[in-house]
Structure formats: C-alpha cells, structure tokens
C-alpha positions in Angstrom: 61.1 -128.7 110.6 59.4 -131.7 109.0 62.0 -134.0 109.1 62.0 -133.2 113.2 58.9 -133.7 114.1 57.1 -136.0 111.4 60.3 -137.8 109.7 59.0 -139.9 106.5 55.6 -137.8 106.3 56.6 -134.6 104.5 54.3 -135.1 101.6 51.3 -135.3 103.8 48.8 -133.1 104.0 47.9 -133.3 107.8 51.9 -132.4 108.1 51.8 -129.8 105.9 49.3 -127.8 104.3 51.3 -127.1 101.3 50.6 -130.5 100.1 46.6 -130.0 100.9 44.1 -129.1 98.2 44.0 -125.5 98.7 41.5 -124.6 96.2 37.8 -123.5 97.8 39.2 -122.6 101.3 37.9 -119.0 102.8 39.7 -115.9 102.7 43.1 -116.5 104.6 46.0 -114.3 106.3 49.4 -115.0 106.7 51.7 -113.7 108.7 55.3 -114.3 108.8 58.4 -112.8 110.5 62.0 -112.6 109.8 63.4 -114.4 112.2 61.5 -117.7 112.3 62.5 -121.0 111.3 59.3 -121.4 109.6 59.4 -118.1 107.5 59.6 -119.7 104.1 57.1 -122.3 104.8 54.5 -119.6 105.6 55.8 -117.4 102.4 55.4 -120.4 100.1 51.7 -121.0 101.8 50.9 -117.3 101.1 52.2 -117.8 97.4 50.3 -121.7 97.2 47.0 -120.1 98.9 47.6 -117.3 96.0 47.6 -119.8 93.0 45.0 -121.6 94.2 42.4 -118.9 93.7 42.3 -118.0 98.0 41.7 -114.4 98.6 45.1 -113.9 100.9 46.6 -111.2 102.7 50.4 -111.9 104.0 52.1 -109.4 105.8 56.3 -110.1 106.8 57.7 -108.9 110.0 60.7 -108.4 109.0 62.3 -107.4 112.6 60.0 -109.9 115.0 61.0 -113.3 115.9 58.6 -116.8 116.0 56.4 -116.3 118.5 56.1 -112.7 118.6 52.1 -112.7 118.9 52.6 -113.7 122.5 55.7 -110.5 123.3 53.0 -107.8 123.5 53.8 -106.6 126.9 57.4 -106.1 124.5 56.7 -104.4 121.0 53.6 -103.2 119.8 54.0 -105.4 116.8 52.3 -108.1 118.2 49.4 -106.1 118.6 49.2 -104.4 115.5 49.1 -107.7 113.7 46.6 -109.3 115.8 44.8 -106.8 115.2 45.0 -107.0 111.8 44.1 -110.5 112.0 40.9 -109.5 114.2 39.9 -107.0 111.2 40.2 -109.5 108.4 38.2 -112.3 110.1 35.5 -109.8 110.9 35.5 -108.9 107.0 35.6 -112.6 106.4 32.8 -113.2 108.5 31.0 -110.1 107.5 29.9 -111.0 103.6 
C-alpha cells in the first residue's frame, strides 16, 4: 500500500508508523481483520507496539473485511469491537 500512495517514502515515519519511535506512547489497540489489504501491517504494529514496551491489546477478525467498523447495520462485529475500543480508552483514560 506504500508504494501506491507514498512511492519513495516507505521508510518514513509520517508514512508509516512502523518506522516511528514507538517507545513512551499510551496504551494502544489494534484491531485487524482477515480480509484487509493492510492486515499484516497492523499485525506487525501490534507486535512493534509490543517490543517497544506499549501496553497493547490486538484483537483479529478473522471473517470481517477493511472497513467493517462502518457495516454495523450488517454484522454485529462492528459493534462488538467498537465497543471494545470504547472500553479500553475509558481504562486508558481512567488511571
């Protein structure tokens, strides 16, 4: 997806966070699905977020495609994990 829509920059860090200093940044969640062009990219920020010390919390949809936050008129997915989202930010914001 880099080389589409920021040819020559892939090692930036305002491209892509993988190649940010990751270290210090709050507790994060990552969700990824199955069907998404960007499913490793989010699995290898879950794992990067991980080694850098970042409390994280990655759940895979295996079954949902990119874009499936917005379907929730379609599958109940899309609401369970914003939910979850909505949970861990109040957690976050909670300490």
């Amino acid at each position: 997806m880099v080389r589409v829509y920021a040819p020559g920059n892939a090692d930036n860090p305002l491209v892509s966070v993988l190649h940010a200093k990751l270290s210090g940044l709050p507790p994060s969640t990552v969700i990824t699905c199955g069907h998404d062009p960007l499913r490793s990219d989010g699995v290898w920020l879950a794992d990067a977020l991980k080694a850098a010390g970042v409390p994280t919390l990655h759940t895979h949809y295996d079954e949902m495609p990119h874009g499936f936050l917005m379907f929730s008129r379609l599958t109940r997915r899309a609401d369970e994990s914003m939910d979850e989202m909505a949970r861990e930010t109040a957690k976050a914001f909670a300490k």
